[in-house]
Each structure stands twice: as C-alpha cells, then as structure tokens.
N, CA and C atoms of all chains as a GROMACS GRO file, in nm:
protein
  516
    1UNK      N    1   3.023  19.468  16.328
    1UNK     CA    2   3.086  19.434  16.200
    1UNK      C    3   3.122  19.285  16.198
    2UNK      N    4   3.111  19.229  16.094
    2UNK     CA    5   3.114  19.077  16.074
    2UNK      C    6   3.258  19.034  16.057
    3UNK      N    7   3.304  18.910  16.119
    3UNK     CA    8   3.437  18.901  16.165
    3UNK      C    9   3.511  18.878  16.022
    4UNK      N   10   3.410  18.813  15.948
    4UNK     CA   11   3.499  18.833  15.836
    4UNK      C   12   3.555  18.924  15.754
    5UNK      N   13   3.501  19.046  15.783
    5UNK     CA   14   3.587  19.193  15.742
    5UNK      C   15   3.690  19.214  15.785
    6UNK      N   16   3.731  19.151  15.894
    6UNK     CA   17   3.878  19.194  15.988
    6UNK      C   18   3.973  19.181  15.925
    7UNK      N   19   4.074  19.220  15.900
    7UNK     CA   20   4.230  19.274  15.877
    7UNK      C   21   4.273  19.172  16.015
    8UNK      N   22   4.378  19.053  15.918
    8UNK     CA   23   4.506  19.058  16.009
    8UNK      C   24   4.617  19.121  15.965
    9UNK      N   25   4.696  19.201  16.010
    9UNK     CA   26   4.855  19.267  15.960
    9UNK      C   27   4.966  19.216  16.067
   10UNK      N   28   5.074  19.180  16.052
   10UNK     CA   29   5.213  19.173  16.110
   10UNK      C   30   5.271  19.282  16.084
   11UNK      N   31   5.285  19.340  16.151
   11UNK     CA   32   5.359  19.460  16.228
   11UNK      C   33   5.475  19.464  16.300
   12UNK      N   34   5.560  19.522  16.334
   12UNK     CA   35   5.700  19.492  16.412
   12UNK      C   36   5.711  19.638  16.437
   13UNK      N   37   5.688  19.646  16.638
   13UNK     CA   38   5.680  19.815  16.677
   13UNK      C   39   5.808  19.749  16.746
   14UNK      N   40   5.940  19.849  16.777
   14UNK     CA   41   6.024  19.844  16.892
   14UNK      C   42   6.081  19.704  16.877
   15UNK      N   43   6.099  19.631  16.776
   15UNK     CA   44   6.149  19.540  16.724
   15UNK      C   45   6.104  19.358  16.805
   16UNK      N   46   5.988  19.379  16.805
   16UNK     CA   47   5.848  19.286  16.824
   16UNK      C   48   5.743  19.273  16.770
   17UNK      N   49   5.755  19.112  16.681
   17UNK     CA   50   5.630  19.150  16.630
   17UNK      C   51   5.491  19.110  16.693
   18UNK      N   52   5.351  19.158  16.628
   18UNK     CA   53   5.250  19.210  16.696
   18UNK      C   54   5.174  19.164  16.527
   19UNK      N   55   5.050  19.053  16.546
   19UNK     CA   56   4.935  19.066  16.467
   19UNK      C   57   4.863  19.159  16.513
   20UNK      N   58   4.805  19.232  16.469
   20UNK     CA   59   4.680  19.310  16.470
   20UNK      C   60   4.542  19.288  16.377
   21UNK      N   61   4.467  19.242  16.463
   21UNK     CA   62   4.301  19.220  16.386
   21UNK      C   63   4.258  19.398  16.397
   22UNK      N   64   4.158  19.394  16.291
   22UNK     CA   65   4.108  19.462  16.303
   22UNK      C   66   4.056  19.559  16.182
   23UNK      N   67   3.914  19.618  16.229
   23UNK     CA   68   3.830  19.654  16.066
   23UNK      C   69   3.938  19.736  15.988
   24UNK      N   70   4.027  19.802  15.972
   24UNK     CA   71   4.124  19.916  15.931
   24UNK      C   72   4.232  19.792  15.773
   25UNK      N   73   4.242  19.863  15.728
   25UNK     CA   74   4.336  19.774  15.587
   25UNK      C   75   4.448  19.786  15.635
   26UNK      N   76   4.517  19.706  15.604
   26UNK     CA   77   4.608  19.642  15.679
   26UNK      C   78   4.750  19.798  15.613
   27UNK      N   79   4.731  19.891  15.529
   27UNK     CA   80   4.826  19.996  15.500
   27UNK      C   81   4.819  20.092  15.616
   28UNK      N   82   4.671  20.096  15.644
   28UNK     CA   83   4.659  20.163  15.747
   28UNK      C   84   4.711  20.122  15.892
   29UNK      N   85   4.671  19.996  15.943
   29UNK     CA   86   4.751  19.941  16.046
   29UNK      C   87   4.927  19.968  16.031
   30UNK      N   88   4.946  19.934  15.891
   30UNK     CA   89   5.073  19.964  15.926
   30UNK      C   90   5.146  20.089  15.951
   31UNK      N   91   5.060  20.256  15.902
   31UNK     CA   92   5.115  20.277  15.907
   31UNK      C   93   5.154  20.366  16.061
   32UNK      N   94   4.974  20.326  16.152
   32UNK     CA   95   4.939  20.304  16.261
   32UNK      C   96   5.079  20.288  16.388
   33UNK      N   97   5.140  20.118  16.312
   33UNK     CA   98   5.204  20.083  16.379
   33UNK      C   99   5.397  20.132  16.351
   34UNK      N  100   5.364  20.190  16.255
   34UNK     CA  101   5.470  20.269  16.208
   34UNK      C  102   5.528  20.423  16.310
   35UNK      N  103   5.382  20.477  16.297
   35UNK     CA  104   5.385  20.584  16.394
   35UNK      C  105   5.448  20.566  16.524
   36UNK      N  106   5.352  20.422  16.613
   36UNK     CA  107   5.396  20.418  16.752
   36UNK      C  108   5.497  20.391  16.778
   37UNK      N  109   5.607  20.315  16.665
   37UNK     CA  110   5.715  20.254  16.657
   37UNK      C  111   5.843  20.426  16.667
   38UNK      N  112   5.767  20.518  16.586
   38UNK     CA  113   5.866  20.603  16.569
   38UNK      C  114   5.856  20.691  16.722
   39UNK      N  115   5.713  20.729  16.752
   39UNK     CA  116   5.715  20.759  16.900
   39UNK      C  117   5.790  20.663  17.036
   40UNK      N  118   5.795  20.572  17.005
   40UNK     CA  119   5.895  20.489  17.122
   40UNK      C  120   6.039  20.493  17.103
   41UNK      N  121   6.062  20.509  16.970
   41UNK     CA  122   6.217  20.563  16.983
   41UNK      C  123   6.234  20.716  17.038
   42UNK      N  124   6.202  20.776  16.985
   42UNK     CA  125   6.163  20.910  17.005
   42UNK      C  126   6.142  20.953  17.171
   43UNK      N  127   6.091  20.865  17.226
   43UNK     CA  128   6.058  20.907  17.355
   43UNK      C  129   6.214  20.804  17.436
   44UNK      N  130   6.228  20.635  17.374
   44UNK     CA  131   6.356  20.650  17.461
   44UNK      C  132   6.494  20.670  17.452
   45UNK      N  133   6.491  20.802  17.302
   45UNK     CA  134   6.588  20.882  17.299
   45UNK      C  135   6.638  20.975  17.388
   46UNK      N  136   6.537  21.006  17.442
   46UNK     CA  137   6.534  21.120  17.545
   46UNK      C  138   6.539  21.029  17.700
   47UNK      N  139   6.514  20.936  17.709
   47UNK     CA  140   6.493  20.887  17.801
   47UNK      C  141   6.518  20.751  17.864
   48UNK      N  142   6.670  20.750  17.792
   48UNK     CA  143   6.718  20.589  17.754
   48UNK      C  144   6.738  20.456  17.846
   49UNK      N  145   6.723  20.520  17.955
   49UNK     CA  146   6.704  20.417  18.073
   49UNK      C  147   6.556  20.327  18.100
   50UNK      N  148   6.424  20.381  18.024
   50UNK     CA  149   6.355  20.376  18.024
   50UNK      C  150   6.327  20.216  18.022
   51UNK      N  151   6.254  20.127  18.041
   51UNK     CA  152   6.235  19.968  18.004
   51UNK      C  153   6.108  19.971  17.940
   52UNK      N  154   6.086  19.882  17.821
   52UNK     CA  155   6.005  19.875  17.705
   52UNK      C  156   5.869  19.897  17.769
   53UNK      N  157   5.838  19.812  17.877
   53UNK     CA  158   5.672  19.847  17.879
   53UNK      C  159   5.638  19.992  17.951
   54UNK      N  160   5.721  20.062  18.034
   54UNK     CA  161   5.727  20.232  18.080
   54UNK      C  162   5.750  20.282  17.944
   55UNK      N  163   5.799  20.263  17.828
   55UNK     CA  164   5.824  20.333  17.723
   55UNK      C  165   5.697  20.319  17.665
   56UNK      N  166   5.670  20.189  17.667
   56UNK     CA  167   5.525  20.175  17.556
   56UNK      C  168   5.358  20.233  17.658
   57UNK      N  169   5.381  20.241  17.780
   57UNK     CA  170   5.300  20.306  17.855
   57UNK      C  171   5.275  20.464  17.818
   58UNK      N  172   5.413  20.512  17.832
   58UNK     CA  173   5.447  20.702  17.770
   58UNK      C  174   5.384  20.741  17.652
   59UNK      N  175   5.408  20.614  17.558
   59UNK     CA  176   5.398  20.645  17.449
   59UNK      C  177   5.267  20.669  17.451
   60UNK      N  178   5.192  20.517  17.494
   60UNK     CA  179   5.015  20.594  17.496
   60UNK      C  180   4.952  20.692  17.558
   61UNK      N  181   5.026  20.764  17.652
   61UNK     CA  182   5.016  20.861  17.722
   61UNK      C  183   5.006  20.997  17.631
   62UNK      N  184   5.124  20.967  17.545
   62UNK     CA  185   5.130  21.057  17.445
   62UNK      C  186   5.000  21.048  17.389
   63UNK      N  187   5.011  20.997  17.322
   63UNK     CA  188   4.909  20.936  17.193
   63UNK      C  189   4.791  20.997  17.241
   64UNK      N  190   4.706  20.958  17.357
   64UNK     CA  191   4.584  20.975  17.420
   64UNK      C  192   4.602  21.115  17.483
   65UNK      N  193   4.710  21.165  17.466
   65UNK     CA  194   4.731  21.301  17.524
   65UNK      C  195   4.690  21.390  17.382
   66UNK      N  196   4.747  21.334  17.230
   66UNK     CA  197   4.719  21.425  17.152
   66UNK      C  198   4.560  21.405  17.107
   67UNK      N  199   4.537  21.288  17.104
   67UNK     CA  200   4.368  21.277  17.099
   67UNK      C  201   4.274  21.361  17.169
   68UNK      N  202   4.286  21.360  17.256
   68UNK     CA  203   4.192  21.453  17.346
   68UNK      C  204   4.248  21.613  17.289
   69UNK      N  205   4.341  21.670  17.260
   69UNK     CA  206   4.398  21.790  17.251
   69UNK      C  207   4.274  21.818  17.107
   70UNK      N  208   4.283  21.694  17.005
   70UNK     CA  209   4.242  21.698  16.882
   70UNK      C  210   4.064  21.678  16.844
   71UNK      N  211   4.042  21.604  16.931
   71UNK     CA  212   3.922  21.608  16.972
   71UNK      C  213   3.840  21.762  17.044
   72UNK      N  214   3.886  21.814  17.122
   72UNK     CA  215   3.863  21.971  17.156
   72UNK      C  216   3.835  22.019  17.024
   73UNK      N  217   3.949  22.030  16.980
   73UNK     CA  218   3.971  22.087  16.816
   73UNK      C  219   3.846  22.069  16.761
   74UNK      N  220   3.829  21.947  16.764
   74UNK     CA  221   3.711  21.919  16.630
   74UNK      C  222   3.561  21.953  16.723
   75UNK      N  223   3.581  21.927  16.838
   75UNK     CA  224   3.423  21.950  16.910
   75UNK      C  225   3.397  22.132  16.906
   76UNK      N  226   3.536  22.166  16.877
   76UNK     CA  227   3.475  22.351  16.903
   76UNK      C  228   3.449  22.375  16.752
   77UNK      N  229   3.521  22.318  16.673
   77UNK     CA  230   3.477  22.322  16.491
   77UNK      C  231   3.365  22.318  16.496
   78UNK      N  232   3.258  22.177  16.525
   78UNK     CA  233   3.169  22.170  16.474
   78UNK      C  234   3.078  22.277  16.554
   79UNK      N  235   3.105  22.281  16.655
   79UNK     CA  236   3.002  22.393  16.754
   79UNK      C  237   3.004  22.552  16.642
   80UNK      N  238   3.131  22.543  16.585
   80UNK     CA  239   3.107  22.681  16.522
   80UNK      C  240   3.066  22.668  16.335
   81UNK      N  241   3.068  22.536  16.340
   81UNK     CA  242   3.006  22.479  16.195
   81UNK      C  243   2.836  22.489  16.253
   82UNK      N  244   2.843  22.482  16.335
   82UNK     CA  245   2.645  22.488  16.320
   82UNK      C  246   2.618  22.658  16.379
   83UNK      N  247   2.713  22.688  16.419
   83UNK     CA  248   2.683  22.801  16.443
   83UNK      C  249   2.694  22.885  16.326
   84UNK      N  250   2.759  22.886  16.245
   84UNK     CA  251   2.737  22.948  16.120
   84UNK      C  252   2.640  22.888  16.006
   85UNK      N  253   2.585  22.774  16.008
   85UNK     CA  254   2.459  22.765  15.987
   85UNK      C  255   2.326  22.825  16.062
   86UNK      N  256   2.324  22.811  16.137
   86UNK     CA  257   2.192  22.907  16.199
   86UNK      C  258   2.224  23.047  16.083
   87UNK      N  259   5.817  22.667  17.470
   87UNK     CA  260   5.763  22.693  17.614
   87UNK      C  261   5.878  22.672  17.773
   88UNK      N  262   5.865  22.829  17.843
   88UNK     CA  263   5.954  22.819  17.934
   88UNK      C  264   5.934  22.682  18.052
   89UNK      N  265   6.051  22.650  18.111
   89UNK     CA  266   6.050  22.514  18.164
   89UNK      C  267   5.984  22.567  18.289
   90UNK      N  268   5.988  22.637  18.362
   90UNK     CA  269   5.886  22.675  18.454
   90UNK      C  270   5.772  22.671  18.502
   91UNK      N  271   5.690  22.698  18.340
   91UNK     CA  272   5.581  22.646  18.293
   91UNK      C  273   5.524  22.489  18.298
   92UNK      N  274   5.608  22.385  18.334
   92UNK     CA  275   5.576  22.265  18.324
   92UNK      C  276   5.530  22.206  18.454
   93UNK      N  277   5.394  22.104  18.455
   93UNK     CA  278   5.404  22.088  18.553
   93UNK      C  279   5.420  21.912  18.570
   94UNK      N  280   5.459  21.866  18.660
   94UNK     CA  281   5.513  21.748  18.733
   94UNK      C  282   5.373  21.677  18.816
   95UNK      N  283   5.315  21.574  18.716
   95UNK     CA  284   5.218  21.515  18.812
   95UNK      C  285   5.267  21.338  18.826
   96UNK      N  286   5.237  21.292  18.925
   96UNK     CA  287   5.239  21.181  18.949
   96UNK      C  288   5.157  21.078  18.921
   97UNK      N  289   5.133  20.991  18.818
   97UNK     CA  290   4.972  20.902  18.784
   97UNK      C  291   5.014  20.779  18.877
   98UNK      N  292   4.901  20.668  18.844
   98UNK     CA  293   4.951  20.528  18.842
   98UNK      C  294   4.852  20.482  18.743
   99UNK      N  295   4.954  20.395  18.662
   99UNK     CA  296   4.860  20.377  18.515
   99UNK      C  297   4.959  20.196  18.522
  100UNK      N  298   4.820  20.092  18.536
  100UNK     CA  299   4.837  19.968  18.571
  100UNK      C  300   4.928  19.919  18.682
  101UNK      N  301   4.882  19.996  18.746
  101UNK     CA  302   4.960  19.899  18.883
  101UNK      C  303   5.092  20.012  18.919
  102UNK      N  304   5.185  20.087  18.839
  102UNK     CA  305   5.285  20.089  18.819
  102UNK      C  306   5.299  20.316  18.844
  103UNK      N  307   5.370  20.361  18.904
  103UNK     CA  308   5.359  20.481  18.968
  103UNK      C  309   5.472  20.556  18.789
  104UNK      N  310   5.389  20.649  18.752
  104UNK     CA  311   5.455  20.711  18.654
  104UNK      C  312   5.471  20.898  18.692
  105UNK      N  313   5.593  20.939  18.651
  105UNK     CA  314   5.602  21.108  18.676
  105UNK      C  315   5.571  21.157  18.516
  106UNK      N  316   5.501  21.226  18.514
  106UNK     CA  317   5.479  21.253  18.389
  106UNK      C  318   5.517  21.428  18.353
  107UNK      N  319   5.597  21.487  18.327
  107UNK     CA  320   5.618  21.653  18.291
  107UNK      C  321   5.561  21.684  18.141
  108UNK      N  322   5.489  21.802  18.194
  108UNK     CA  323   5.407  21.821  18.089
  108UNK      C  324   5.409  21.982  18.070
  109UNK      N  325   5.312  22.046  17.963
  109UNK     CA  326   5.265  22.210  17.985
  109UNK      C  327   5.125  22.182  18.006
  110UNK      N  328   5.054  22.063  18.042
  110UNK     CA  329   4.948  22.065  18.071
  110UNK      C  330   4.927  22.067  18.226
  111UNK      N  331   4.800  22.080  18.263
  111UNK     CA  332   4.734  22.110  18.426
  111UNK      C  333   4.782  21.922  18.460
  112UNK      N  334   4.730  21.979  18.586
  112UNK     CA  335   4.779  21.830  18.672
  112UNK      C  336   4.640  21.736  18.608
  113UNK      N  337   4.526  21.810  18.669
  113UNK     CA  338   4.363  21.750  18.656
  113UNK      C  339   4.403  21.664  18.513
  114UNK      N  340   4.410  21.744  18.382
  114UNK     CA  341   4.479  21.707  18.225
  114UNK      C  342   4.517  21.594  18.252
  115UNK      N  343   4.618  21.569  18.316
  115UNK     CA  344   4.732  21.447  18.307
  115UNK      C  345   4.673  21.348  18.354
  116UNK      N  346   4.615  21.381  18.450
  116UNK     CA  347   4.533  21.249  18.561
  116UNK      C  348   4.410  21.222  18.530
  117UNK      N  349   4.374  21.256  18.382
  117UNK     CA  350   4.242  21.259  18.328
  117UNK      C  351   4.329  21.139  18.202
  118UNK      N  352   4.401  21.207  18.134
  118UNK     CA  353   4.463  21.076  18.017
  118UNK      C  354   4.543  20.977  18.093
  119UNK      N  355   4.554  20.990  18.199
  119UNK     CA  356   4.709  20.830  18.284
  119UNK      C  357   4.527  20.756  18.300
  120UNK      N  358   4.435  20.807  18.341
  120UNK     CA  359   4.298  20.734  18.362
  120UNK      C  360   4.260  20.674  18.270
  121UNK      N  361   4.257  20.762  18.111
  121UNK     CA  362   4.237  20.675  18.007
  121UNK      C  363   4.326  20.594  17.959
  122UNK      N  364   4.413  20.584  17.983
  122UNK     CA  365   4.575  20.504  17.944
  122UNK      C  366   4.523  20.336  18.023
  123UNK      N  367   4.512  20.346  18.149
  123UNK     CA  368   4.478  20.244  18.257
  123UNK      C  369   4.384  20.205  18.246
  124UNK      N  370   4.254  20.268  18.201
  124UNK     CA  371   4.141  20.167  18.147
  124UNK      C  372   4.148  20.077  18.006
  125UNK      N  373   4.206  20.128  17.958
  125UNK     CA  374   4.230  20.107  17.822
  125UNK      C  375   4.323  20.006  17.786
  126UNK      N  376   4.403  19.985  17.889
  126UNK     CA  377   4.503  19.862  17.924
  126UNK      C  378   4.417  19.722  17.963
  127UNK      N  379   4.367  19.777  18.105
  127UNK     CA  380   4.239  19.705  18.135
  127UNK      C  381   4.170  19.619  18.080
  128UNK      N  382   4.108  19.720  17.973
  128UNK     CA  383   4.026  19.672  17.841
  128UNK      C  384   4.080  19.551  17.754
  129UNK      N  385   4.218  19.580  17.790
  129UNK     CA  386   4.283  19.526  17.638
  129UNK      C  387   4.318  19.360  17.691
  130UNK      N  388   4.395  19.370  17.841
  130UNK     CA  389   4.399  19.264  17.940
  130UNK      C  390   4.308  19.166  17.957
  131UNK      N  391   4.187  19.250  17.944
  131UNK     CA  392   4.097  19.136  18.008
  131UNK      C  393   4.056  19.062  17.888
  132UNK      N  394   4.049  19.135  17.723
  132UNK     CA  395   4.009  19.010  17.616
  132UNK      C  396   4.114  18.912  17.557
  133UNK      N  397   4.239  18.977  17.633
  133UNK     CA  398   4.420  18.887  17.591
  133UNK      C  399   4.474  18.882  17.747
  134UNK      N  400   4.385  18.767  17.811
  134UNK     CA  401   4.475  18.780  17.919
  134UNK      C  402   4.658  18.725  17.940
  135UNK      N  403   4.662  18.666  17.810
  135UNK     CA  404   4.819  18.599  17.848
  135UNK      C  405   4.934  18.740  17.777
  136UNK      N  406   4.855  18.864  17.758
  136UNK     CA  407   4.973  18.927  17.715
  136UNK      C  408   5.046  18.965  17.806
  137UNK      N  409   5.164  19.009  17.796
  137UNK     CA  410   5.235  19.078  17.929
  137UNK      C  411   5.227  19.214  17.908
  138UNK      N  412   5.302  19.301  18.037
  138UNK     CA  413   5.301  19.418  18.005
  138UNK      C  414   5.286  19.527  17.906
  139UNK      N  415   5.450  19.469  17.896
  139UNK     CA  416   5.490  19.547  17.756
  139UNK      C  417   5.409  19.531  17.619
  140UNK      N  418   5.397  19.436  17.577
  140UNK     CA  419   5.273  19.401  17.484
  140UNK      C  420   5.155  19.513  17.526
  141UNK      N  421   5.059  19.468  17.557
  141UNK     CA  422   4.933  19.541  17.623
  141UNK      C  423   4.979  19.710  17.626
  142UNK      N  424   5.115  19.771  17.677
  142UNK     CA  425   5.113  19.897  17.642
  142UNK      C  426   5.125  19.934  17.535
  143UNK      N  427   5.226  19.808  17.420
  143UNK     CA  428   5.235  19.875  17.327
  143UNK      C  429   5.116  19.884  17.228
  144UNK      N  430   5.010  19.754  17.273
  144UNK     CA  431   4.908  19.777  17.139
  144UNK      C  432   4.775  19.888  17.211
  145UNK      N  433   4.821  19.927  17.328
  145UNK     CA  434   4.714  20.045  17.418
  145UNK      C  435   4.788  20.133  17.308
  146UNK      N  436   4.931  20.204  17.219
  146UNK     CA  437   4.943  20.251  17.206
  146UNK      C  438   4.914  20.290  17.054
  147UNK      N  439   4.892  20.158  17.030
  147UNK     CA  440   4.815  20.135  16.849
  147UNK      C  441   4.685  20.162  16.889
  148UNK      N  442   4.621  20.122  16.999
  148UNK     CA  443   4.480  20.209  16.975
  148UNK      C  444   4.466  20.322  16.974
  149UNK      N  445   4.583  20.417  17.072
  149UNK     CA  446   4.538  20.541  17.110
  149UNK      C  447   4.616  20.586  16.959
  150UNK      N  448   4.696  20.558  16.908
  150UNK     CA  449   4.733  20.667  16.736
  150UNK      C  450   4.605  20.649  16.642
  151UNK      N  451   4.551  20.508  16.662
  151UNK     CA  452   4.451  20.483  16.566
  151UNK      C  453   4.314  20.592  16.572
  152UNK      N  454   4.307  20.572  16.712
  152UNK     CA  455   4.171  20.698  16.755
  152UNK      C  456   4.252  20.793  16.661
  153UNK      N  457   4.369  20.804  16.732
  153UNK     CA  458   4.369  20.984  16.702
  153UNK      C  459   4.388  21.027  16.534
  154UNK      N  460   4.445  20.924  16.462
  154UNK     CA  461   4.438  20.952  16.328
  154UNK      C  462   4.280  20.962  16.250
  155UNK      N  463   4.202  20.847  16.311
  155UNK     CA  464   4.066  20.869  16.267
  155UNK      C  465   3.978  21.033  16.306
  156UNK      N  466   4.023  21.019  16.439
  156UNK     CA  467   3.913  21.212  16.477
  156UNK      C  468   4.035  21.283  16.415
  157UNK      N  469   4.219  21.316  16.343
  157UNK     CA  470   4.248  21.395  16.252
  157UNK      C  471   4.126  21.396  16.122
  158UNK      N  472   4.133  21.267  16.097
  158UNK     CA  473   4.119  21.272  15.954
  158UNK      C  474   3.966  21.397  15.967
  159UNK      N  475   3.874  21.316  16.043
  159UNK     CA  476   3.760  21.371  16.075
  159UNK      C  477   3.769  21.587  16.086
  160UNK      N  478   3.870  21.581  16.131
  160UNK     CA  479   3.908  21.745  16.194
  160UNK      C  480   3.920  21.818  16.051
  161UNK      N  481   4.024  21.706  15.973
  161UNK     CA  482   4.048  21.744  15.802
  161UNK      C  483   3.934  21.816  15.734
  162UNK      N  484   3.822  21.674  15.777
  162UNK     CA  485   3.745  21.686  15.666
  162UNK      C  486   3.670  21.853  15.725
  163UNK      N  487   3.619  21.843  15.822
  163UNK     CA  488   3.523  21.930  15.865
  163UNK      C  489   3.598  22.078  15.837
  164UNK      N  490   3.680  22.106  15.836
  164UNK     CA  491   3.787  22.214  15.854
  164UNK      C  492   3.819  22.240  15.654
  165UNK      N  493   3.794  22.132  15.593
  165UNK     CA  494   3.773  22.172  15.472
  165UNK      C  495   3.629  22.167  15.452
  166UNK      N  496   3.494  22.140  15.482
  166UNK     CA  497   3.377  22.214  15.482
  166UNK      C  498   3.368  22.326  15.552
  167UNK      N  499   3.416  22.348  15.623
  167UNK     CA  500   3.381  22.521  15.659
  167UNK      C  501   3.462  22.573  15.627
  168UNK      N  502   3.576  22.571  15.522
  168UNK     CA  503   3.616  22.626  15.425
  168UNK      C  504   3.537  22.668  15.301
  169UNK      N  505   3.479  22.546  15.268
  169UNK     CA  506   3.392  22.566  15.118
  169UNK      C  507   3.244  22.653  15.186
  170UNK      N  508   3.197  22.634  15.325
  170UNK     CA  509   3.111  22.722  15.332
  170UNK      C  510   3.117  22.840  15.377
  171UNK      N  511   3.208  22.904  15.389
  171UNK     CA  512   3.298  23.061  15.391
  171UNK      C  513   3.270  23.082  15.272
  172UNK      N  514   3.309  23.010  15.119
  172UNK     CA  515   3.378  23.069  14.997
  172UNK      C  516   3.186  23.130  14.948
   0.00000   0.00000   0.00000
C-alpha cells in the first residue's frame, strides 16, 4: 500500500501520547486505542502494583490471547461454511 | 470458572520473566507470551529508540487491531451462514 494512504492519529493510551501511522482511519485507530487504554486500567485495577510496561505487556497478552480464541472461531465457521456448501 | 481450574504458567516475553493465571493449558499460554515477544521484536527493530513501555503498549494496539479486524470478519461470515440456512 502506498505511503500516502497512511493515517497519522494522536492517541493518548494510559495517559501517553502515541502517533500511530497506519492504513486504518484514524476513528478506527482511535477507537483501537481506546480499547487498549480501557484494558490497562482494567488489568491495573486488579493489579495495582503493576509498572506501565508489565501492564502494557498483559495487556497484549490479553489481546493476542483473545485473537487466537477468535480466530479458532472463525477457522471452524468457515470449515463448516464450505461444508454446507458441498 | 472454579479457581482450581486455573493454571499458572511462567513465560518470558522480552527479556523479562512473566506469571501469567489463566483457564487456559500451559502449551496455550506459551504459544501467545511467544507471539507477544516476537511481535515486540518486530516492533523494536523498525523503532529502535522506543522504550519498553512504549513498544508494549503499541504491541498492544496491534494485537486489538488484529483482533477487531478477524471479529469483524467472524461478523460477517456468521451473518452469511445465516442467510444461507434461511
């Protein structure tokens, strides 16, 4: 994709801000960065001793934890989307 | 889910030793702290002056971003094999 399509957005996760490039519109980045912002409180609510980059580590832990969960999801969908085509 | 049920694995995701409690298998955990740590990696080596905390937190804008894109994807497919049921 040609660089001139890129999205810059300013963002502020965990009360830092963060440009983000990237092909996605910048509503979407935000609301991207909205999410991870609410998962890092969220996680060092529970866990308040925690220091920002172990928090922001968890968090992707999370994150990449529900991806893969969601991904399953969709890889057994389509296996049974072609299977009900045949 | 009973707390019994949880299990306690140990990763190291960038350098740094994390306990992670989960209801998932150990293999599970030490399969995403793997993708967490490459993915840092990744992110390090095209921004080398970020620090930690940075680098986890935008590892953690990639990993919501995946995962909102394969939702949306799960959406769509899950409303076609809806309409091809009807």
């Amino acid at each position: 994709m040609s660089n001139s399509q890129k999205s810059r957005t300013t963002v502020d996760i965990y009360g830092q801000q963060y440009v983000i490039v990237g092909d996605e519109s910048s509503s979407h980045i935000r609301l991207v960065a909205s999410l991870v912002d609410d998962k890092m409180r969220e996680i060092s609510s529970r866990n308040p001793s925690l220091d920002v980059s172990k928090l922001a580590v968890l968090t992707a832990v999370n994150a990449v934890n529900d991806y893969i969960k969601i991904k399953d999801q969709l890889e057994r969908l389509k296996a049974e989307l072609i299977k009900e085509k045949d």
